[in-house]
N, C-alpha and C positions, 0 to 999 in steps of 0.2 A: 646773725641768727634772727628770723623771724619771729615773731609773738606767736607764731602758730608752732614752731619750734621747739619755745622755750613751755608752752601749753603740753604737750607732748611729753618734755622732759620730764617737768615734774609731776603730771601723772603719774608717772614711771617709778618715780622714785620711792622705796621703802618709808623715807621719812616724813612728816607729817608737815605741809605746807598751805597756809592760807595767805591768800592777795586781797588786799586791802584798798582801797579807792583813796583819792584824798580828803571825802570827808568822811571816812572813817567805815563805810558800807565794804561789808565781803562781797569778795569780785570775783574769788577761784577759793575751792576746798579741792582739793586732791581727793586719790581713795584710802589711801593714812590717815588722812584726818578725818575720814567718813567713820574706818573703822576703829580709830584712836579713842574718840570721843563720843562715837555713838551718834552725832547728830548728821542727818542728811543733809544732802547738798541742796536738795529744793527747800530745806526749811531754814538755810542760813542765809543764801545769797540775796543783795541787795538789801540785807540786814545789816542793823551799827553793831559793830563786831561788838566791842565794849560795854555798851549797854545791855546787849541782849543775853552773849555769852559768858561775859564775865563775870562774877558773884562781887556781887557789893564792895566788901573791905578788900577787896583785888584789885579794883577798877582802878586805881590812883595808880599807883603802880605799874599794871600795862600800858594805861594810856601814855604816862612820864616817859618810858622806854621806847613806845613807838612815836613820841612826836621826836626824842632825842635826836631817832635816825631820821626821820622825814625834815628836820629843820637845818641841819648840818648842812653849811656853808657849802657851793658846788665847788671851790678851789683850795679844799679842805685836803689832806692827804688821804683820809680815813671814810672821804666822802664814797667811795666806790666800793668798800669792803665791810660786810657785815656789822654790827653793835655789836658789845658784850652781849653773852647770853643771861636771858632771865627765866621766871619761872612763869611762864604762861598758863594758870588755872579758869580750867572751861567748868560749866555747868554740865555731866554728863547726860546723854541722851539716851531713851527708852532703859533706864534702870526703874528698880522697883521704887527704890529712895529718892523723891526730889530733890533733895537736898545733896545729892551724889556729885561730886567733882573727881575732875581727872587734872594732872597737874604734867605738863612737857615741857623742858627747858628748848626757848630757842631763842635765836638773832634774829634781828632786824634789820630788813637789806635796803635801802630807798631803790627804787627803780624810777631810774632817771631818762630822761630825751639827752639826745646827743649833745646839745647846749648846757648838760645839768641838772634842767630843771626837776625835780622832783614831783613826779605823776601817780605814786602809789607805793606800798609798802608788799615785800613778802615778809613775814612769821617763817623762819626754817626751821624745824627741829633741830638743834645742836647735836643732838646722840640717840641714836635709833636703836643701839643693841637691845634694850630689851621692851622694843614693841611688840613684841608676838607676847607676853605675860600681859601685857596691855587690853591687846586684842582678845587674846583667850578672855581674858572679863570682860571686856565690854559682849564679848558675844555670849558670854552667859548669863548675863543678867538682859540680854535683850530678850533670849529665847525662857527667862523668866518672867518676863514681863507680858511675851505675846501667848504664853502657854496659861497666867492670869485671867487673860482676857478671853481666849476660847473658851476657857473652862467657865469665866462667867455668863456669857453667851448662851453657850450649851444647858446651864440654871435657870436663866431666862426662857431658853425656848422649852424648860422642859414643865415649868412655873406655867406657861401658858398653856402644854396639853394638859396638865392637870387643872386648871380650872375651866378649861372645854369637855372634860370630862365630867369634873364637878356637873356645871352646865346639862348635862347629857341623861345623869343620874338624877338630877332633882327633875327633870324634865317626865323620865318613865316611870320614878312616884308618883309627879303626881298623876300620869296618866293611867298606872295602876289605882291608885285609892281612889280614882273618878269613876274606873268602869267597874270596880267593888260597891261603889255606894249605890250606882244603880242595879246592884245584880241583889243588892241588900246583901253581901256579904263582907265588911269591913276587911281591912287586912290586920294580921298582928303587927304590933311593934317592929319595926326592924332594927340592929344594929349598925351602926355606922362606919364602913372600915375608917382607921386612923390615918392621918397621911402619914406616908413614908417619911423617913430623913433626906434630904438631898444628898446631890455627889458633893455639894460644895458645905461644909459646914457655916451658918450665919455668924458673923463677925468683923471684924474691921478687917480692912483687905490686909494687912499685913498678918493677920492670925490666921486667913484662910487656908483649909488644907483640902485635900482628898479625906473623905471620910471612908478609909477602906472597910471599915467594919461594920458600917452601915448598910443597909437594906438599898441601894443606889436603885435610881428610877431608871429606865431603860430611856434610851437618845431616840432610836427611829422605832418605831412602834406602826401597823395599821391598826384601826379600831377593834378591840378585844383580844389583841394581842401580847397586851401588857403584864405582867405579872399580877399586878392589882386586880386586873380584871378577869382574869380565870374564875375566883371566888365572887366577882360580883355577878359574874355571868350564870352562873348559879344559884344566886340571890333573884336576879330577875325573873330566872325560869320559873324559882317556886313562888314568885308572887305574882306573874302570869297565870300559870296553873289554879292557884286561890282565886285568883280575880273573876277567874273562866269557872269554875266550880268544877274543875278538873282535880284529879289525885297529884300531885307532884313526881316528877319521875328522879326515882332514887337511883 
């Protein structure tokens, strides 16, 4: 069986399998382990398994189990056949919680040259029955985490047409109470609309919600299209009309 073969196979396979170099950098993640653990394949490989995905008070532990099979004698009887299994805990990937782990029992296989030698390590998942409960999580808390980050985006882009608006309204004050002064007709006082509440309520992101019952700002808007601005468009009219020594039109 070629390496391209054996590349192939474990793709394939439901269980969750990473290869391992001999100094300790990920060499293969499957699509098990993509979607077991949450973390992509571009942001492991060529990374120290141990250090990077491991959580601290774990670290002693995986590493002991994977040097156990990588060091075993090549004319060992047990040399060819998987380690006991252990409990291999990752740091999960795109969860809301950094601090989120996922935990899969597997062995440890050396992958050896025909002489023996020992060239790398596979991680196999021991017992795959209940990776789809796995999976169901990790995919929920991913599509929670990236539904997060739209919704904070969408705050952002909506935070900046509200202060281009801003912008926009302090701009044709004052260009009304300039062409008031010289008609010598002041303007009155105006009121200031309030800002809205956002779609996102302010808080730590873990407190963040939809504020359903708020006043939400609209996402695509052209210029006076806005809810806000219905009533200011009206505001401008009658302090144009003042400005002009025109009647206001009711």
């Amino acid at each position: 069986m070629t390496i391209a073969d054996l590349r192939v196979i474990l793709e394939a396979t439901p269980a969750f399998v990473a290869a391992v170099d001999p100094h300790g950098h990920v060499s293969g993640w499957n699509t098990a382990a993509i979607e077991l653990s949450g973390l992509r394949r571009d942001s492991v490989l060529q990374r120290h398994f141990v250090e990077h995905f491991v959580p601290q008070p774990n670290q002693q532990t995986v590493a002991d189990a994977m040097e156990a099979a990588f060091s075993m004698a090549a004319d060992d009887p047990l040399a060819g056949e998987p380690g006991e299994p252990f409990d291999l805990t990752l740091w999960r990937g795109g969860a809301a919680d950094r601090n989120a782990t996922v935990t899969i029992a597997v062995r440890a296989y050396a992958r050896r040259l025909a002489g023996g030698q020992p060239v790398g390590l596979l991680l196999i998942q021991d017992d795959a029955t209940n990776n789809e409960a796995l999976r169901d999580r990790t995919a929920i808390e991913k599509e929670v985490v990236d539904l997060n980050a739209t919704l904070a985006l969408r705050e952002q882009e909506l935070d900046e047409h509200e202060a281009e608006l801003s912008a926009l309204r302090a701009e044709l004050q004052g260009y009304y109470e300039e062409k008031a002064r010289e008609a010598g007709r002041p303007l009155k006082p105006q009121k200031l609309p309030s800002k809205p509440v956002g779609i996102l309520q302010k808080g730590p992101a873990s407190q963040q919600r939809v504020a359903w019952g708020a006043p939400n700002k609209v996402g695509h808007f052209t210029k006076g299209s806005s809810p806000r601005e219905f009533g200011n468009k009206v505001r401008h009219d009658a302090m144009r009309a003042e400005a002009n020594g025109q009647q206001p039109y009711q």
